[in-house]
VOBA-1610 file (N, C-alpha, C; in pm, whole numbers, padded with zeros to 5 digits, always signed):
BEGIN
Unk+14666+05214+14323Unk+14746+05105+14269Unk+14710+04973+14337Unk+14647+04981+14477Unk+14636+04843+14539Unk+14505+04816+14564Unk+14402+04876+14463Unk+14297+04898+14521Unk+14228+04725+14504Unk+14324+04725+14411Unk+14224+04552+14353Unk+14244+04489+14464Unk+14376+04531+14542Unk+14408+04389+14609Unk+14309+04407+14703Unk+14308+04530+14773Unk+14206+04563+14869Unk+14078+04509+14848Unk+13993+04522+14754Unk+13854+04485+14660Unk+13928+04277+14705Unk+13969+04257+14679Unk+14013+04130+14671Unk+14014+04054+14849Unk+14084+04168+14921Unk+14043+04113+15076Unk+13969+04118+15111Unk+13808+04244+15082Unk+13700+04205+15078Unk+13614+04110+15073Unk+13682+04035+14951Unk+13561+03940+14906Unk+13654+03814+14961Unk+13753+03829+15070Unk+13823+03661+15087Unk+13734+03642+15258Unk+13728+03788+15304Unk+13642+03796+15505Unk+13555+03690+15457Unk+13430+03691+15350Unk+13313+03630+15398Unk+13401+03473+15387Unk+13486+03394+15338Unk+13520+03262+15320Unk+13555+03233+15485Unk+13618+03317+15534Unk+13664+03310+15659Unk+13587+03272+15788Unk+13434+03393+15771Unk+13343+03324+15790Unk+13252+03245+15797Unk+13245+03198+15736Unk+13185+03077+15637Unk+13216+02927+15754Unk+13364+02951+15787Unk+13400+02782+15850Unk+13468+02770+15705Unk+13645+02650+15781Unk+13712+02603+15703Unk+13608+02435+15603Unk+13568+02485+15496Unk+13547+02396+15387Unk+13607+02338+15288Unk+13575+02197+15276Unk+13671+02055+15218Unk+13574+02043+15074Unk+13581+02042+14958Unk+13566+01978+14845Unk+13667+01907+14792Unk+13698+01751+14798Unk+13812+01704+14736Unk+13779+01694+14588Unk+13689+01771+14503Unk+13682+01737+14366Unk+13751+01858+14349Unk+13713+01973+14381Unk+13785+02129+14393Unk+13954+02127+14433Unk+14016+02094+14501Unk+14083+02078+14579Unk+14136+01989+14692Unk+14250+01945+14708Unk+14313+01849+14813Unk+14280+01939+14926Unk+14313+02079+14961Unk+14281+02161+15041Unk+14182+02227+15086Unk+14164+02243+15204Unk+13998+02284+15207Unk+14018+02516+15206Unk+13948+02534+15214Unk+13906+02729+15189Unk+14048+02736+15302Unk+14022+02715+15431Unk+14106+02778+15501Unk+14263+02797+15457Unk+14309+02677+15436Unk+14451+02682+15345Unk+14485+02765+15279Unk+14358+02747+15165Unk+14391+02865+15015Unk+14415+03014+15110Unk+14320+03034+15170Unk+14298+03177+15265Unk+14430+03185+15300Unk+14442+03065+15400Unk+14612+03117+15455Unk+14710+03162+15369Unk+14762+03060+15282Unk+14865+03083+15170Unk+14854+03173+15068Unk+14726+03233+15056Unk+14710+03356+15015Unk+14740+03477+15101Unk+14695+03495+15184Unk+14782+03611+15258Unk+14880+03573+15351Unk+14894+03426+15313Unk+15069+03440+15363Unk+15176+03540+15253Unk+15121+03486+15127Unk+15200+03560+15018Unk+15188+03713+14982Unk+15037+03781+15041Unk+15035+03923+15012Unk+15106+03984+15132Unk+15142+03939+15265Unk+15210+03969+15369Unk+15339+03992+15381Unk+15446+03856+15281Unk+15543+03823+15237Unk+15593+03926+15161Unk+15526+03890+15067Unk+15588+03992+14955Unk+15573+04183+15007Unk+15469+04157+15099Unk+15514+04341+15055Unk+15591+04391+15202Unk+15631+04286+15262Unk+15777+04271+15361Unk+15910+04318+15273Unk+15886+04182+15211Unk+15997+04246+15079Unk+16023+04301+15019Unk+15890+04371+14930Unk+15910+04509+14899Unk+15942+04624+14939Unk+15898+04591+15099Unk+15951+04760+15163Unk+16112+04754+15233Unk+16164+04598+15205Unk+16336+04588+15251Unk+16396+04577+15120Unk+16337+04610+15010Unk+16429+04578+14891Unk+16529+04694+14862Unk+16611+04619+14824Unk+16714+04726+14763Unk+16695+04724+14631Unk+16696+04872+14556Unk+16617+04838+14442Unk+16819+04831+14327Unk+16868+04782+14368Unk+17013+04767+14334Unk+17017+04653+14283Unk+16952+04596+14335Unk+16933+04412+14345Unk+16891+04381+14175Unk+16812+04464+14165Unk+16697+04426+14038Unk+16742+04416+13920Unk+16753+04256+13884Unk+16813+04241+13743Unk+16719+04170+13624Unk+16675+04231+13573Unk+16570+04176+13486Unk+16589+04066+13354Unk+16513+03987+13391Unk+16542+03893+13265Unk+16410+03844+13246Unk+16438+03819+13090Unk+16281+03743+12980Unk+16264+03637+13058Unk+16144+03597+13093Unk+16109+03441+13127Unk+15955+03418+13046Unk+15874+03370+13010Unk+15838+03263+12893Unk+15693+03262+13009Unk+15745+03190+13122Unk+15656+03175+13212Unk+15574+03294+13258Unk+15644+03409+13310Unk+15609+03517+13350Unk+15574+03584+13250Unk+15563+03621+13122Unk+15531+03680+13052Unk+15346+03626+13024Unk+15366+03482+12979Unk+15164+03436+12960Unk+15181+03459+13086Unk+15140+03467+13182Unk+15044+03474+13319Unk+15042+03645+13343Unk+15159+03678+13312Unk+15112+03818+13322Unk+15004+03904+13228Unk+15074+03878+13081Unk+14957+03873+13002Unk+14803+03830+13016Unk+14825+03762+13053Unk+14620+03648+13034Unk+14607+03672+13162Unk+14685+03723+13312Unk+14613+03725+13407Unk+14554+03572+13440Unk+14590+03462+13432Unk+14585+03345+13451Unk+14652+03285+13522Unk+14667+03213+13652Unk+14743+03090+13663Unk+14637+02967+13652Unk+14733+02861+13567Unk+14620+02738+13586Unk+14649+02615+13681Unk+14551+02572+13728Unk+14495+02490+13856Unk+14607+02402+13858Unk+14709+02365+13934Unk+14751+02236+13979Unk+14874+02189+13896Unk+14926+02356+13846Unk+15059+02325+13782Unk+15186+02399+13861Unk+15150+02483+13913Unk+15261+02560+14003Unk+15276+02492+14148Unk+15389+02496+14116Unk+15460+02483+14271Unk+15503+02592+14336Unk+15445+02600+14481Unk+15495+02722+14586Unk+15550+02730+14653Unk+15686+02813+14685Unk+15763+02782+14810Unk+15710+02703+14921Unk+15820+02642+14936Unk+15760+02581+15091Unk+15760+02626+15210Unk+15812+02782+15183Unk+15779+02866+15330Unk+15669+02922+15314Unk+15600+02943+15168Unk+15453+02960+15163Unk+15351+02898+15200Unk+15376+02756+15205Unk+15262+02666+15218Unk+15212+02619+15334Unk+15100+02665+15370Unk+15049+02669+15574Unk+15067+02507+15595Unk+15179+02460+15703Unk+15185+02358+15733Unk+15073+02325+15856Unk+14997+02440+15953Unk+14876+02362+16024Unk+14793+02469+15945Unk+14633+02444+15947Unk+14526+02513+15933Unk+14529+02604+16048Unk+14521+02738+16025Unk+14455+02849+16097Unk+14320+02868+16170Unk+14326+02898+16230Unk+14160+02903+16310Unk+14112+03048+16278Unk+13980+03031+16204Unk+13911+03156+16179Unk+14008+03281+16228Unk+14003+03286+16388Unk+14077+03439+16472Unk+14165+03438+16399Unk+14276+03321+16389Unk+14394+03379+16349Unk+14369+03436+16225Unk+14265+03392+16077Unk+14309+03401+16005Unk+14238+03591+15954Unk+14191+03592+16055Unk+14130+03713+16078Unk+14219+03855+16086Unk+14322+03786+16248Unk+14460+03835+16232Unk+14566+03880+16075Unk+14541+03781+16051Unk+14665+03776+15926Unk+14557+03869+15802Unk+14447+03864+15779Unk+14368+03934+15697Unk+14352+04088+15755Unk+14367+04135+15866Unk+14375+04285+15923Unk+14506+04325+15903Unk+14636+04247+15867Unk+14766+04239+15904Unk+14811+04253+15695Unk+14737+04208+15628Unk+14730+04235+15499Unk+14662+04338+15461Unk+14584+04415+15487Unk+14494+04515+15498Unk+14593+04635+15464Unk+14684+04599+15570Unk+14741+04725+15621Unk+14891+04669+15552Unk+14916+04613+15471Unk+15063+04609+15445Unk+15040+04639+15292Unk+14898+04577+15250Unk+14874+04633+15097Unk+14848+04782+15134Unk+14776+04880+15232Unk+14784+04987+15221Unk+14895+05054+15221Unk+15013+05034+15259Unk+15152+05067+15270Unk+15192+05082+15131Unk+15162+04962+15050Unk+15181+04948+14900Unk+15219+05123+14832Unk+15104+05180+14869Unk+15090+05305+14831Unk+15208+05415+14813Unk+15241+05376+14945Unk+15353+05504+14975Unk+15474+05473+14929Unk+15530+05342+14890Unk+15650+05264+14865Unk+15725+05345+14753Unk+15823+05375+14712Unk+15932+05426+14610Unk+15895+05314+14470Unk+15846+05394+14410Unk+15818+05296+14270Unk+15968+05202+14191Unk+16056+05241+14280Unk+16181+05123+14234Unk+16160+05022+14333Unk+16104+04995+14406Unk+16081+04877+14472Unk+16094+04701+14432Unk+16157+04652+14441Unk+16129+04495+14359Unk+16150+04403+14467Unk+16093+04291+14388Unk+16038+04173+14479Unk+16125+04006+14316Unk+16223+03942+14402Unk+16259+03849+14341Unk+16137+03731+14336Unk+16051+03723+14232Unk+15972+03571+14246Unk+16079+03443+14182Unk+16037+03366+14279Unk+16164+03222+14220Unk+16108+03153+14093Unk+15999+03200+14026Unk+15992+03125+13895Unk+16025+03241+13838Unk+15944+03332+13838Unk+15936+03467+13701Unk+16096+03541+13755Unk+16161+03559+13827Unk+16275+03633+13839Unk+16215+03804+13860Unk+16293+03873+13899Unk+16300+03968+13927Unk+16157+04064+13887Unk+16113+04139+13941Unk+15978+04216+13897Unk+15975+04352+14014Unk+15931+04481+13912Unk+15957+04589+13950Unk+15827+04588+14042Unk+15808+04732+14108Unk+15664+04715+14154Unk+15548+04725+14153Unk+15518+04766+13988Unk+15396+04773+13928Unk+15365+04620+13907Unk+15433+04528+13830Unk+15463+04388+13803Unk+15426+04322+13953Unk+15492+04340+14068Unk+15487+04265+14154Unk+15348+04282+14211Unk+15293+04375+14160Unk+15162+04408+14264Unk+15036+04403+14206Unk+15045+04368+14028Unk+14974+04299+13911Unk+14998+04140+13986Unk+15128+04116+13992Unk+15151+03931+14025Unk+15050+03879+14167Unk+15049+03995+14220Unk+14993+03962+14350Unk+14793+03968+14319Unk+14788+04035+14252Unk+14653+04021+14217Unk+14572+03925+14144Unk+14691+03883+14039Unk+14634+03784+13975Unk+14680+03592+14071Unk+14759+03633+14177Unk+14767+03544+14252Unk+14671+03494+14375Unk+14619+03602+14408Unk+14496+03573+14475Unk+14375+03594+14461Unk+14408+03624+14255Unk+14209+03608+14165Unk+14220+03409+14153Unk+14317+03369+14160Unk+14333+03277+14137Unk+14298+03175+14243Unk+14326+03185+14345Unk+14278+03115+14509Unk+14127+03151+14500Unk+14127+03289+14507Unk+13950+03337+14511Unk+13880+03258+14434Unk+13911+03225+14320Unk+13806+03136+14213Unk+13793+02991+14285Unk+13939+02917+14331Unk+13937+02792+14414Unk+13871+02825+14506Unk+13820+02898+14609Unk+13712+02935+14734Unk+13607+02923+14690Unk+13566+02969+14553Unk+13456+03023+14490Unk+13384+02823+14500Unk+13480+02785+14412Unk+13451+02604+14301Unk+13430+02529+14468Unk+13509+02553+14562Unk+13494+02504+14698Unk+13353+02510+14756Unk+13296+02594+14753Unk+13186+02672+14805Unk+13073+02680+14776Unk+13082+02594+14611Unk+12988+02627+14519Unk+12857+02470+14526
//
């Protein structure tokens, strides 16, 4: 079930190595950021998933969450992200090394979790944990492509 995400932390190590890189046509932010706030959020969320009470989970239609889940899309420079998501200093390679061994192992956890598991997102609302762990993939195919246009 988490294999993408796994396949996905793969291909974020070599950016890491690479050195934090600036394209302001790509991005206000340079690679390291995206890196951070990307596995700030695969770290986050599957915190939450493994304290959820699956009692909590109240599902409702949202408009938003439905195209992105569908098309597997988010597009560039329209979403807003929590602001406990968003790395207020840049990380230094080690750390972000840290936090990428530290995602490794919390998406492998993914595995074993009680399939009632849910995770509240503040736009899309409530999402079970097949949904939350589709959201998480297509959330950091989405950074990966910004590393990619960065890099390129």
């Amino acid at each position: 079930m988490s294999d993408q995400l796994y396949n996905q932390l793969t291909e974020i190590k070599p950016f890491i190595n690479k050195g934090d890189i600036e394209n302001n046509k790509v991005s206000k932010k340079g690679t390291y950021w995206h890196i951070d706030h990307s596995l700030q959020i695969l770290n986050s969320i599957c915190e939450v998933l493994e304290h959820s009470n699956p009692g909590d989970y109240q599902p409702k239609f949202s408009f938003t969450k439905f195209i992105i889940m569908k098309t597997g899309y988010i597009p560039r420079g329209k979403g807003r992200a929590p602001k406990q998501t968003l790395p207020q200093n840049i990380k230094t390679k080690e750390e972000l090394l840290i936090e990428l061994d530290k995602a490794e192992k919390a998406i492998k956890s993914l595995n074993t979790l009680p399939s009632n598991k849910t995770f509240r997102h503040p736009l899309f609302g409530w999402l079970n944990l097949e949904d939350t762990i589709k959201f998480m993939g297509i959330h950091t195919h989405h950074h990966i492509k910004i590393l990619r246009d960065i890099v390129k």
